[in-house]
C-alpha positions as a Python dict, from the first residue, in 0.01 Angstrom:
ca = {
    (1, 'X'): (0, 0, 0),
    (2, 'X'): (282, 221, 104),
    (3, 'X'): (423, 188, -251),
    (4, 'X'): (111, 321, -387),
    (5, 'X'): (105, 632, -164),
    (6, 'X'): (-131, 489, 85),
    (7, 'X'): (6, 648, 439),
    (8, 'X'): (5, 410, 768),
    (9, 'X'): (8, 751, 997),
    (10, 'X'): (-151, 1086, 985),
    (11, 'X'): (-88, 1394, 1059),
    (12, 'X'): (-313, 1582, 1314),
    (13, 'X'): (-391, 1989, 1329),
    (14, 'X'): (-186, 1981, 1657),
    (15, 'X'): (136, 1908, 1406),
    (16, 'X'): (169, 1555, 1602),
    (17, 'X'): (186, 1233, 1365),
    (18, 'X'): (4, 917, 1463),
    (19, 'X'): (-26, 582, 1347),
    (20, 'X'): (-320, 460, 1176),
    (21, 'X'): (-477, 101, 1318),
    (22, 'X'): (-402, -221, 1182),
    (23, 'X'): (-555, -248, 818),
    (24, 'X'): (-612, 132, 820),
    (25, 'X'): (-474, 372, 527),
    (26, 'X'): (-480, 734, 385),
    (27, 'X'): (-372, 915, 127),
    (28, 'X'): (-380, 1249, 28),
    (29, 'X'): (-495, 1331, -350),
    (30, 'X'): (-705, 1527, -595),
    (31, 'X'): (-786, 1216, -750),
    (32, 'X'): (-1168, 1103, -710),
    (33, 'X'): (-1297, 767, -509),
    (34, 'X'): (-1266, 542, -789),
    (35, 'X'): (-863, 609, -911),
    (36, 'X'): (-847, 589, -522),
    (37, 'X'): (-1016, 231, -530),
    (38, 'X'): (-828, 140, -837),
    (39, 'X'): (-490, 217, -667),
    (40, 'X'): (-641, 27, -377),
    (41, 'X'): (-715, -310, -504),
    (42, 'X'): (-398, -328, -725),
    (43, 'X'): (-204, -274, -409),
    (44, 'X'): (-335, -599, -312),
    (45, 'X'): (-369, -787, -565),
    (46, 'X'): (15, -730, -642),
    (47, 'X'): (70, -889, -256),
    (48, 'X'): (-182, -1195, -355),
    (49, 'X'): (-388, -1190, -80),
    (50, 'X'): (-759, -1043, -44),
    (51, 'X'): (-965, -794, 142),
    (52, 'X'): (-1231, -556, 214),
    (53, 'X'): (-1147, -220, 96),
    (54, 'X'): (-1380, 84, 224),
    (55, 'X'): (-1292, 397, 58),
    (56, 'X'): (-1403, 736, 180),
    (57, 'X'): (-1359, 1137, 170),
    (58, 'X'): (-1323, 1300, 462),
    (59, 'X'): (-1309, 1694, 556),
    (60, 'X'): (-1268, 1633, 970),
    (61, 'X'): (-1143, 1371, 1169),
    (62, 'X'): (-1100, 1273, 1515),
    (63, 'X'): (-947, 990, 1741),
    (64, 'X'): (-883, 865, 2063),
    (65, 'X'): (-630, 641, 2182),
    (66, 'X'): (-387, 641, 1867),
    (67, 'X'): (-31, 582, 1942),
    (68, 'X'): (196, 874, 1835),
    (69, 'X'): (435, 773, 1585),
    (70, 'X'): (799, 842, 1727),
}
């Protein structure tokens, strides 16, 4: 995923950088849902396994509990 630009860690307004859960990715584009999907699934086919992929935009975020990436 990280070879597609898919980020395991992101960056929060307080300029700390966190890591994402297990299975979790973002990535930062102009591109719409679909190239985003596209770039998604070939990232895992090219590892031969399979999963569920869940794509969506987001304008605001918050967490709790996410370690901070040293």
């Amino acid at each position: 995923m990280e070879q597609n630009g898919f980020e395991k860690s992101i960056r929060a307004d307080d300029g700390r950088t966190y890591n994402l859960p297990r299975g979790e990715y973002v990535v930062t584009t102009d591109k719409g849902s679909q190239a985003v999907m596209s770039a998604a699934a070939g990232a895992v086919e090219a590892t031969g396994q399979t999963a569920e992929i869940f794509i969506t935009e987001v304008s605001s975020w918050i967490s709790r509990g996410l370690t901070e990436k040293k």
